[in-house]
Backbone as XML, in Angstrom:
<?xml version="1.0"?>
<chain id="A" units="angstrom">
  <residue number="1" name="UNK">
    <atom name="N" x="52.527" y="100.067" z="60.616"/>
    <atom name="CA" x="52.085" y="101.248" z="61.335"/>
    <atom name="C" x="51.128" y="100.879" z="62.468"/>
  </residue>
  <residue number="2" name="UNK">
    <atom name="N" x="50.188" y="100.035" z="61.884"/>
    <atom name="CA" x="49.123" y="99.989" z="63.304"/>
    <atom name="C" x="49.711" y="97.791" z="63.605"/>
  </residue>
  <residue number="3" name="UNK">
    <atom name="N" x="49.546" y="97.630" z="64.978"/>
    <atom name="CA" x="50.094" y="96.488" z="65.675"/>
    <atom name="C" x="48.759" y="95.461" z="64.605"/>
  </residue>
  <residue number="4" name="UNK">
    <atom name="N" x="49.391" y="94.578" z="64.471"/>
    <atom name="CA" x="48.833" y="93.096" z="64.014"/>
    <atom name="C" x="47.721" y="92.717" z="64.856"/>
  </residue>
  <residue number="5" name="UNK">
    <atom name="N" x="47.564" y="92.545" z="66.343"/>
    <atom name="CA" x="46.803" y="91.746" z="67.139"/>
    <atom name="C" x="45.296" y="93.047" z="67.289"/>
  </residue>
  <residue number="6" name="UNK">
    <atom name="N" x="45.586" y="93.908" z="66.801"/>
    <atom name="CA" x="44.722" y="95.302" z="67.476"/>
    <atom name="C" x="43.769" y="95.152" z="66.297"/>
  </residue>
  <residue number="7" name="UNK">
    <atom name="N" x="42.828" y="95.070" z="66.392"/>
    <atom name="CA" x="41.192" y="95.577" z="65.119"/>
    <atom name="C" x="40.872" y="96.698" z="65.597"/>
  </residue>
  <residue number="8" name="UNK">
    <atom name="N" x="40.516" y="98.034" z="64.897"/>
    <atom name="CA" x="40.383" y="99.024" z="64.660"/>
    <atom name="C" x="38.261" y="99.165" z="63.519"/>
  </residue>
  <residue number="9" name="UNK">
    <atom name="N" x="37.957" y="99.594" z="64.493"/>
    <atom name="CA" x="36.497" y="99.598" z="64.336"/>
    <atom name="C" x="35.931" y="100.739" z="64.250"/>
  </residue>
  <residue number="10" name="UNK">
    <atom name="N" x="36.195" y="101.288" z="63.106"/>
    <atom name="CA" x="35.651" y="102.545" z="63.414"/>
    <atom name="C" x="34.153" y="102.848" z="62.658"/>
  </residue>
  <residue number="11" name="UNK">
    <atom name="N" x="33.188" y="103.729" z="63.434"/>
    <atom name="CA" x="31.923" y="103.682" z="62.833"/>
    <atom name="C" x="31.721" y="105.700" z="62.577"/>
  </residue>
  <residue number="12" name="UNK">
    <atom name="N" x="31.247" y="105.602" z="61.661"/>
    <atom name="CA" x="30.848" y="107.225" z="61.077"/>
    <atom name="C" x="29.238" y="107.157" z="60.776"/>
  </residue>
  <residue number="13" name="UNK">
    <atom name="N" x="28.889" y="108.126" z="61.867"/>
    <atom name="CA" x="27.393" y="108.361" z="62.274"/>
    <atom name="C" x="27.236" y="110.315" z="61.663"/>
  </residue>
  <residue number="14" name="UNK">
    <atom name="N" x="26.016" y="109.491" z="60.358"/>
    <atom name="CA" x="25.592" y="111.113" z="60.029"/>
    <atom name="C" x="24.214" y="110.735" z="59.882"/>
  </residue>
  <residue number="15" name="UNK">
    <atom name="N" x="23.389" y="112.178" z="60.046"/>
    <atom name="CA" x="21.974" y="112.312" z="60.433"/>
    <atom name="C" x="21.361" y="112.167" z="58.534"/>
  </residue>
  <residue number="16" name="UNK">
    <atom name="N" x="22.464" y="112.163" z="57.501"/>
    <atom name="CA" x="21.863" y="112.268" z="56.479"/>
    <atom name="C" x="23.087" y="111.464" z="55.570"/>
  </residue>
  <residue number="17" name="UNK">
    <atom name="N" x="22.456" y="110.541" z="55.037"/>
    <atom name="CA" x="24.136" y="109.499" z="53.919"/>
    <atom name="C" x="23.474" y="110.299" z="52.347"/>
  </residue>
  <residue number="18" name="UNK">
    <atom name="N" x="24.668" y="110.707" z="51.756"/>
    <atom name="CA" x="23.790" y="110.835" z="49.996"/>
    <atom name="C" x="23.868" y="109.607" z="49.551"/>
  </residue>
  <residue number="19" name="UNK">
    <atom name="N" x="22.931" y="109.651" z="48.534"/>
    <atom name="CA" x="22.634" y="108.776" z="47.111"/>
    <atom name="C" x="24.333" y="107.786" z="46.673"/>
  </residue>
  <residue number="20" name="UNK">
    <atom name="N" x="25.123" y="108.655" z="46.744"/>
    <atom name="CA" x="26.366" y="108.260" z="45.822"/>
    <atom name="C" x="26.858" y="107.266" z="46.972"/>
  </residue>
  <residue number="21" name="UNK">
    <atom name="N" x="26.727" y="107.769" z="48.615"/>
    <atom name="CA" x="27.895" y="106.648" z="49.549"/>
    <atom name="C" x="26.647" y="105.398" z="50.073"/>
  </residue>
  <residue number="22" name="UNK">
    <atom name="N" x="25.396" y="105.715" z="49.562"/>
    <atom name="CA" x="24.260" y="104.605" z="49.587"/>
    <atom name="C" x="24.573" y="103.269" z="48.574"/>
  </residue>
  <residue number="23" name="UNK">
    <atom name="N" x="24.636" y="104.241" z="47.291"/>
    <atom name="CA" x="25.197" y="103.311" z="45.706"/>
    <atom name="C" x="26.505" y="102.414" z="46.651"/>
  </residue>
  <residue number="24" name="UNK">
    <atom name="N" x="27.405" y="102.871" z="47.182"/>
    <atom name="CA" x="28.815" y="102.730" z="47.390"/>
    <atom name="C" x="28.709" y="101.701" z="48.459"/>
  </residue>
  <residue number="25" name="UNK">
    <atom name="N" x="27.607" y="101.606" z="49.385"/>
    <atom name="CA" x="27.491" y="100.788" z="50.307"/>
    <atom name="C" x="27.339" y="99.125" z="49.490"/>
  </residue>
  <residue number="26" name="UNK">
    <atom name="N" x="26.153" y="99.765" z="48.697"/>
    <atom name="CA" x="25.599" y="98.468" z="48.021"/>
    <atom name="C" x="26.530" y="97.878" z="47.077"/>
  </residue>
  <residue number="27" name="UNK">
    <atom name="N" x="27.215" y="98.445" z="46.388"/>
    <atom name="CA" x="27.868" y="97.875" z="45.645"/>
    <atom name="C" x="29.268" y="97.322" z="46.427"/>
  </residue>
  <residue number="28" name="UNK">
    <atom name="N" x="29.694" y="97.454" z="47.297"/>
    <atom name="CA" x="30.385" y="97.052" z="48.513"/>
    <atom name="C" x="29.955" y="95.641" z="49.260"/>
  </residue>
  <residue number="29" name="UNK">
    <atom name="N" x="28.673" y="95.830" z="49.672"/>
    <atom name="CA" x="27.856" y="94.534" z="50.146"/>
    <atom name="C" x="28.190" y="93.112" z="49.694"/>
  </residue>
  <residue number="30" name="UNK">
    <atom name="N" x="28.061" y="93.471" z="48.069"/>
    <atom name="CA" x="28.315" y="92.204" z="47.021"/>
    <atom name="C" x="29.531" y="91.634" z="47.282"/>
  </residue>
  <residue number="31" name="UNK">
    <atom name="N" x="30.435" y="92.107" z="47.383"/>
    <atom name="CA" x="31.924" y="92.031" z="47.372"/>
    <atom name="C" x="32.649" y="91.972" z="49.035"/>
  </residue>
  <residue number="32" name="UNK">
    <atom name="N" x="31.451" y="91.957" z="50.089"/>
    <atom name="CA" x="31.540" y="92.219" z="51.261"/>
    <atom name="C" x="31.805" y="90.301" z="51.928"/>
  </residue>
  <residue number="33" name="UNK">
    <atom name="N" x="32.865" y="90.242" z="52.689"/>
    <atom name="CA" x="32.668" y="88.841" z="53.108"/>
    <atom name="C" x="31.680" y="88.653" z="54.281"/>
  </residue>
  <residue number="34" name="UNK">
    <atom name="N" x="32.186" y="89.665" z="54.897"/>
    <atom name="CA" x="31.228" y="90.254" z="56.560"/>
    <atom name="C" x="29.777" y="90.337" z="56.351"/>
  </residue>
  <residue number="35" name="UNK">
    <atom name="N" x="29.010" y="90.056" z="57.369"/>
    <atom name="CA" x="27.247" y="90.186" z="57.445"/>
    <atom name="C" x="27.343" y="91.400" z="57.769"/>
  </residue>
  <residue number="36" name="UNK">
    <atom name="N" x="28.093" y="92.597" z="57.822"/>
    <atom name="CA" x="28.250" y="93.780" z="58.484"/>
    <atom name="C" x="27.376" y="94.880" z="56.895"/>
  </residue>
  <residue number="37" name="UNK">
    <atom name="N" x="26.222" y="94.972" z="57.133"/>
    <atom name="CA" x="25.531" y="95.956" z="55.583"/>
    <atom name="C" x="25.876" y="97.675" z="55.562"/>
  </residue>
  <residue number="38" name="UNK">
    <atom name="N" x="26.775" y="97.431" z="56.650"/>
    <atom name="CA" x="27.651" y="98.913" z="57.050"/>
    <atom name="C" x="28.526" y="99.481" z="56.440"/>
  </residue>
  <residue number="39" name="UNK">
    <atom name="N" x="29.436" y="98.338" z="55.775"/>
    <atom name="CA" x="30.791" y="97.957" z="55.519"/>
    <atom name="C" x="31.173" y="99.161" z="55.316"/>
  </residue>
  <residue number="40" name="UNK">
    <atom name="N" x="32.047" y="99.983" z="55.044"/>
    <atom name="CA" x="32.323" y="100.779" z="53.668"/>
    <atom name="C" x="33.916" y="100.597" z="53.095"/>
  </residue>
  <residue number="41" name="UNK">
    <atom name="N" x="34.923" y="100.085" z="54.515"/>
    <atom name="CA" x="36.283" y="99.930" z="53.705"/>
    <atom name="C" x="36.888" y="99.040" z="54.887"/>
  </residue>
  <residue number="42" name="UNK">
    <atom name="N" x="37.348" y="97.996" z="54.215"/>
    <atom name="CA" x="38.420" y="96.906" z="55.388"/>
    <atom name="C" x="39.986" y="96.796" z="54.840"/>
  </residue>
  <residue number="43" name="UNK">
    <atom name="N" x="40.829" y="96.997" z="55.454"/>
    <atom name="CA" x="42.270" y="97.182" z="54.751"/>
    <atom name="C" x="42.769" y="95.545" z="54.320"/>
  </residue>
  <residue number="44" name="UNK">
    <atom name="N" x="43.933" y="95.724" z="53.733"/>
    <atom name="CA" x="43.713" y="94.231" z="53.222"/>
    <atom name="C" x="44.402" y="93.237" z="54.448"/>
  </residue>
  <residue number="45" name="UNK">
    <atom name="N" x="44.779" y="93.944" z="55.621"/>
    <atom name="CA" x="45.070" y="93.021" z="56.682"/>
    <atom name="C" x="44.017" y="92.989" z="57.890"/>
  </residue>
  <residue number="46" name="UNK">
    <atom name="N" x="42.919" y="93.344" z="57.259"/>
    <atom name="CA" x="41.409" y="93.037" z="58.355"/>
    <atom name="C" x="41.887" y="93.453" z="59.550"/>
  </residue>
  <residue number="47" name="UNK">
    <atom name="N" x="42.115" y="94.691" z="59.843"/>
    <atom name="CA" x="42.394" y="94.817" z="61.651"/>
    <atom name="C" x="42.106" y="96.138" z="61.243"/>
  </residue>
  <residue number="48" name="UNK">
    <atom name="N" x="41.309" y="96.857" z="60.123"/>
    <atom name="CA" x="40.427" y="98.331" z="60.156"/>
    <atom name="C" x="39.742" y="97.959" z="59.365"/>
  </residue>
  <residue number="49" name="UNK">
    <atom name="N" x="38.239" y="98.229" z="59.824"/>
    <atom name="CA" x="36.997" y="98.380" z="59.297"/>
    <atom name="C" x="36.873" y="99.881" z="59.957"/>
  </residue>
  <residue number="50" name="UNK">
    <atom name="N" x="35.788" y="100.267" z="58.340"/>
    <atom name="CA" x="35.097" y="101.807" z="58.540"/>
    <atom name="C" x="33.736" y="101.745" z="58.087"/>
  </residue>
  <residue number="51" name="UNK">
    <atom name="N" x="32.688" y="101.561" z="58.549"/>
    <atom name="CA" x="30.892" y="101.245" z="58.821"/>
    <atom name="C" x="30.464" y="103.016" z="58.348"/>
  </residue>
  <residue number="52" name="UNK">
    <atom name="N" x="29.546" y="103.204" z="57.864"/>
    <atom name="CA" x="29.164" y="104.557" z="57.737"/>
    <atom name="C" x="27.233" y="104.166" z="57.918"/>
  </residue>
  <residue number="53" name="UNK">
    <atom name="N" x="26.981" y="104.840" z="58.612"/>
    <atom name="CA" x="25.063" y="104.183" z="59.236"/>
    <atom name="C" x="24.959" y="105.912" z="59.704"/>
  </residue>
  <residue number="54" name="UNK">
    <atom name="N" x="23.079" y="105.669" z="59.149"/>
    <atom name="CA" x="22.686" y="107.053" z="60.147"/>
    <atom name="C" x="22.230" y="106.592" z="61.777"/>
  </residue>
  <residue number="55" name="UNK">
    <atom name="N" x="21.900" y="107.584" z="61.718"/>
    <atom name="CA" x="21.425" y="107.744" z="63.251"/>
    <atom name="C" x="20.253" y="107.421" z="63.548"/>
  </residue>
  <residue number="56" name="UNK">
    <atom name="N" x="19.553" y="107.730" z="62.703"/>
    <atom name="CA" x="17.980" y="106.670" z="62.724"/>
    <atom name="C" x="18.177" y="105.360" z="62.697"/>
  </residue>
  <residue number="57" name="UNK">
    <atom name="N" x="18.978" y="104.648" z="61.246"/>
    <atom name="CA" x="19.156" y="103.485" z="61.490"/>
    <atom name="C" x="20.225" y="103.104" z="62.772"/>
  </residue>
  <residue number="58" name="UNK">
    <atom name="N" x="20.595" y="103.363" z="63.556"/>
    <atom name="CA" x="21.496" y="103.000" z="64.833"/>
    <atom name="C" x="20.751" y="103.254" z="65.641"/>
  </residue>
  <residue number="59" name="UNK">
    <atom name="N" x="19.924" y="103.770" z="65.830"/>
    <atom name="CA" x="19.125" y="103.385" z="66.757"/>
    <atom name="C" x="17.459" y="103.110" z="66.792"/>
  </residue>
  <residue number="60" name="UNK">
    <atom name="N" x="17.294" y="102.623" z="65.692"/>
    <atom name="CA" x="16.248" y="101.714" z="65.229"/>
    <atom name="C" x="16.849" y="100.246" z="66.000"/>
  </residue>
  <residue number="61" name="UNK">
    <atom name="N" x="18.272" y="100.151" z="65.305"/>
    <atom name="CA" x="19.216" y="98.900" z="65.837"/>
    <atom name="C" x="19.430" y="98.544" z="67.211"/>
  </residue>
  <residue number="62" name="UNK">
    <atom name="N" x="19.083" y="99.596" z="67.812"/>
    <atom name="CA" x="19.802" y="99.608" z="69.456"/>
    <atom name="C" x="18.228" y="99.252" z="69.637"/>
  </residue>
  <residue number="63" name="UNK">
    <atom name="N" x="17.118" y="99.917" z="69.478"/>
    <atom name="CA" x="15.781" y="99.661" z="69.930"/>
    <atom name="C" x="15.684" y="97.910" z="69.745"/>
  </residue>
  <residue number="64" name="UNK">
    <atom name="N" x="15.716" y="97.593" z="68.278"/>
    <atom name="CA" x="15.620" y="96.113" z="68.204"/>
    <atom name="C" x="16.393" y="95.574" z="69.445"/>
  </residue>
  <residue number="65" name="UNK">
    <atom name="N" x="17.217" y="95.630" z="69.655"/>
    <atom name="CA" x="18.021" y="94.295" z="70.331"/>
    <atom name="C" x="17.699" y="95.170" z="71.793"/>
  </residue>
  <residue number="66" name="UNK">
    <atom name="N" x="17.337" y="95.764" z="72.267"/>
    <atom name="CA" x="16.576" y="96.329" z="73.574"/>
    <atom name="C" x="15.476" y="95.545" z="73.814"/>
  </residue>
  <residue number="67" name="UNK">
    <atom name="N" x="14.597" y="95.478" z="72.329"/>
    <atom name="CA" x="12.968" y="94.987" z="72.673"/>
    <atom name="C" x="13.586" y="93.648" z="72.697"/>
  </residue>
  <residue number="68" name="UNK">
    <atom name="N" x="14.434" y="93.001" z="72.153"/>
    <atom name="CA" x="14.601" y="91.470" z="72.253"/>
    <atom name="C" x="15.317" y="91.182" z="73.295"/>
  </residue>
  <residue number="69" name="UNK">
    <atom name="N" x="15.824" y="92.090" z="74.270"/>
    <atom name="CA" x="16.883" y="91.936" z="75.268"/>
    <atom name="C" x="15.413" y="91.331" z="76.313"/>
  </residue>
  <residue number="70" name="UNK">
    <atom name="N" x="14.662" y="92.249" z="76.489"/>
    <atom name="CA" x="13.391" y="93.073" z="77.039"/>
    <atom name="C" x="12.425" y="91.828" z="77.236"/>
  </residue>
  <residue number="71" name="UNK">
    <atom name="N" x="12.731" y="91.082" z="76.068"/>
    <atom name="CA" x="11.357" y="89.713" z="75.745"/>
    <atom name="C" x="11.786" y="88.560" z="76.692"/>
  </residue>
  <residue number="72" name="UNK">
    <atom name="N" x="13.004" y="88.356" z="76.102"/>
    <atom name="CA" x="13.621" y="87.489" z="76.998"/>
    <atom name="C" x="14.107" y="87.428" z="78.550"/>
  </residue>
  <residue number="73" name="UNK">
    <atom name="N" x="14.182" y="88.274" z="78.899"/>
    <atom name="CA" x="14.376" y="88.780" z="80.535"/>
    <atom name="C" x="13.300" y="88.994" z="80.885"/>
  </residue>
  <residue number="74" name="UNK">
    <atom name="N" x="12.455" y="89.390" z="80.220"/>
    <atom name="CA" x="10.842" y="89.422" z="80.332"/>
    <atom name="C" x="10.549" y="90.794" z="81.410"/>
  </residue>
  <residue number="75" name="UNK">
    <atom name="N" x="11.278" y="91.714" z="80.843"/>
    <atom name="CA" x="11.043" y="92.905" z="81.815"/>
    <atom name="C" x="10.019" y="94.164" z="81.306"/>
  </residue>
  <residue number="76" name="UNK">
    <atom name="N" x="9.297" y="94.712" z="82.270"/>
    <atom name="CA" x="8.518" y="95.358" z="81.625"/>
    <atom name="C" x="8.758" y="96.763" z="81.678"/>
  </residue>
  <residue number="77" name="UNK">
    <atom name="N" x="8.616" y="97.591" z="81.451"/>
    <atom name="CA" x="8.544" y="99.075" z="80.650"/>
    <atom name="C" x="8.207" y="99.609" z="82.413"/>
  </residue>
  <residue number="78" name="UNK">
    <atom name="N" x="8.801" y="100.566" z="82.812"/>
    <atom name="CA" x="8.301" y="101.484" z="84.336"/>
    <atom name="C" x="7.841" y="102.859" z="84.088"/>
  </residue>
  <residue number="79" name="UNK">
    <atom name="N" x="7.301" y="103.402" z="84.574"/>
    <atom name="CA" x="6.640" y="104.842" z="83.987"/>
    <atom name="C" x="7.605" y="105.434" z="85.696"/>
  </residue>
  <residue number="80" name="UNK">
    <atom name="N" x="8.393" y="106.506" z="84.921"/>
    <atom name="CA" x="9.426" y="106.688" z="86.104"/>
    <atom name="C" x="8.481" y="107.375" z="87.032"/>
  </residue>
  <residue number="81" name="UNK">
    <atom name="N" x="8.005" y="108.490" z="86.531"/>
    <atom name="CA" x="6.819" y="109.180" z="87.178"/>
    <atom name="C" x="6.018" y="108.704" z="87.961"/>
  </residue>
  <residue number="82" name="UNK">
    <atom name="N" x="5.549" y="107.598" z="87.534"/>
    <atom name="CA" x="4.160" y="106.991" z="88.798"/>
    <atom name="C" x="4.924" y="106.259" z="89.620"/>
  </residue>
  <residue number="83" name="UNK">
    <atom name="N" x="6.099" y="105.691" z="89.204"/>
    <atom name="CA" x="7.137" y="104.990" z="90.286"/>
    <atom name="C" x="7.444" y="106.506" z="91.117"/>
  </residue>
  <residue number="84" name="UNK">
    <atom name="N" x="7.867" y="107.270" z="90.739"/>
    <atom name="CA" x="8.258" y="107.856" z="92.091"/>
    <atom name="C" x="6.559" y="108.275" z="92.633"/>
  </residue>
  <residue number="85" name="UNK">
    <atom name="N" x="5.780" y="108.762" z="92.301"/>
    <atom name="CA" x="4.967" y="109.012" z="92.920"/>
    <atom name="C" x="4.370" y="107.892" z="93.893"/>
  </residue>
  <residue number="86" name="UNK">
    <atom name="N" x="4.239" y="106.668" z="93.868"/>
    <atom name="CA" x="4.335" y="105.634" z="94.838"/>
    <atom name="C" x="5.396" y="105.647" z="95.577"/>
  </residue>
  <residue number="87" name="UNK">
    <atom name="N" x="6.275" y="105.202" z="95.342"/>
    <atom name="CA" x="7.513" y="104.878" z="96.498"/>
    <atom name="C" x="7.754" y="106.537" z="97.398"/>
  </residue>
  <residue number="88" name="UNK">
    <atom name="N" x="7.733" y="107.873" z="96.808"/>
    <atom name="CA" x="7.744" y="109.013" z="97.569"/>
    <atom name="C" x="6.365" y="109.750" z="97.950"/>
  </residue>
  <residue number="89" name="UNK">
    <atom name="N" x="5.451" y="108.826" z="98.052"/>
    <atom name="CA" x="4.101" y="109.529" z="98.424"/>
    <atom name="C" x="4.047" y="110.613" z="99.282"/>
  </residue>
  <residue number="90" name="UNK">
    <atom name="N" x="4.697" y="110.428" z="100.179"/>
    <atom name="CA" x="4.991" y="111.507" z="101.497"/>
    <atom name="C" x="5.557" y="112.583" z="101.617"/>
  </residue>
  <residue number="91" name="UNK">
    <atom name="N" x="6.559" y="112.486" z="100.084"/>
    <atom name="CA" x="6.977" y="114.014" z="100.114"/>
    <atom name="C" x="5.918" y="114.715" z="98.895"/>
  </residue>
  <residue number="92" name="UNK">
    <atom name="N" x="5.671" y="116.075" z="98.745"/>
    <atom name="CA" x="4.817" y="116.726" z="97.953"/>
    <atom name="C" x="6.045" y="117.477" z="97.046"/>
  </residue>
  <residue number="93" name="UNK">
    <atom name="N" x="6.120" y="117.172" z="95.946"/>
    <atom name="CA" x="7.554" y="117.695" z="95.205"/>
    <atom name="C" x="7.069" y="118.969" z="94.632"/>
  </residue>
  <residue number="94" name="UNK">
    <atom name="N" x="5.919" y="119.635" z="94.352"/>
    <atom name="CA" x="5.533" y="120.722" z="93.831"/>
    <atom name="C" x="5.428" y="121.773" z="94.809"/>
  </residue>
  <residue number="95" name="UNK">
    <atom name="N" x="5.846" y="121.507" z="96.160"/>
    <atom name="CA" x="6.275" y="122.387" z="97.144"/>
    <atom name="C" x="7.854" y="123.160" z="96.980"/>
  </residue>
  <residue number="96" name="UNK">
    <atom name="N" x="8.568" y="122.182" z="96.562"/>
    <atom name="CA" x="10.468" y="122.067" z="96.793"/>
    <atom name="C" x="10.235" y="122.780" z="95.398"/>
  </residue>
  <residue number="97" name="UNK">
    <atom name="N" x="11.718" y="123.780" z="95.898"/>
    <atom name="CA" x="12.340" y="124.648" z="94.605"/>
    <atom name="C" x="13.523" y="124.125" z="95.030"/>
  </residue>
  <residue number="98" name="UNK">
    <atom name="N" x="14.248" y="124.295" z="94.126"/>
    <atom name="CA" x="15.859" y="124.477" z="93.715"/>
    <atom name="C" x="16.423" y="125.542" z="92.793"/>
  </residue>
  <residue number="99" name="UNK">
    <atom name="N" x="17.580" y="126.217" z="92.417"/>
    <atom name="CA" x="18.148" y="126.810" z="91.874"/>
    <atom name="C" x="19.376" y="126.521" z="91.621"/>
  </residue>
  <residue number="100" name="UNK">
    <atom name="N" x="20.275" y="126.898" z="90.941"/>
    <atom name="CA" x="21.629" y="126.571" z="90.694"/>
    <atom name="C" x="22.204" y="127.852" z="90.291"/>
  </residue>
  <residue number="101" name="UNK">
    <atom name="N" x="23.260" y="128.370" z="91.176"/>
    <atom name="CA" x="23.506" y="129.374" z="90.716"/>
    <atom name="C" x="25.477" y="129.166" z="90.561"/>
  </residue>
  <residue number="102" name="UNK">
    <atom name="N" x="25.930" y="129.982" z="90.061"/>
    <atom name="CA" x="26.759" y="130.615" z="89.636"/>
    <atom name="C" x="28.288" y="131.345" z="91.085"/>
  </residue>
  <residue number="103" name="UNK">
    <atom name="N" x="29.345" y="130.816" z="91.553"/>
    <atom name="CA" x="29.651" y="131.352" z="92.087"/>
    <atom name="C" x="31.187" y="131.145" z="91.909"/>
  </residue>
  <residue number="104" name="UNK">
    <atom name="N" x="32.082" y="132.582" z="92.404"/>
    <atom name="CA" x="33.257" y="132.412" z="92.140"/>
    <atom name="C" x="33.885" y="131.639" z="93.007"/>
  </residue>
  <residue number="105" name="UNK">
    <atom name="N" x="35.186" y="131.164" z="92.149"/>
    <atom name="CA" x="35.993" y="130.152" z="93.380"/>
    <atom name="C" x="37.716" y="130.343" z="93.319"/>
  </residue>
</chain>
């Protein structure tokens, strides 16, 4: 059904995992060949994995490898705000309105 050369990666993001698919992870882990602590099901021809992670932990994950991206490039943090307020000194932005309105077409 699905092609040989194709891996199929699918990840399931919920804001809350129960107790029972936590148990299910761990007891999965043991039996897991992959460093992946996501796991939850690989078919027996390894070209679908299904990961189940919250959303806190995914992006706890994305933060880590940001701050380590961050260390090594050695880049620092910009406060967008005081950047524009330097580079646009000359315009006064609490003058300017905008609106967005609504029109037929």
């Amino acid at each position: 059904m699905f092609p040989k050369n194709v891996t199929y990666k699918i990840l399931l993001v919920s804001s809350n995992i129960n107790k029972w698919i936590k148990r299910e992870l761990k007891g999965r882990q043991k039996n897991n060949k992959s460093n992946n602590p996501y796991l939850y099901f690989k078919n027996e021809d390894e070209n679908i994995e299904i990961s189940v992670i919250e959303w806190s932990v995914l992006f706890e994950n994305i933060k880590r490898k940001l701050n380590y991206l961050s260390n090594i490039l050695e880049t620092k943090d910009v406060d967008i705000e005081e950047k524009t307020k330097r580079d646009f000194a000359d315009i006064e932005f609490n003058k300017i309105k905008s609106s967005l309105k609504k029109v037929a077409v």
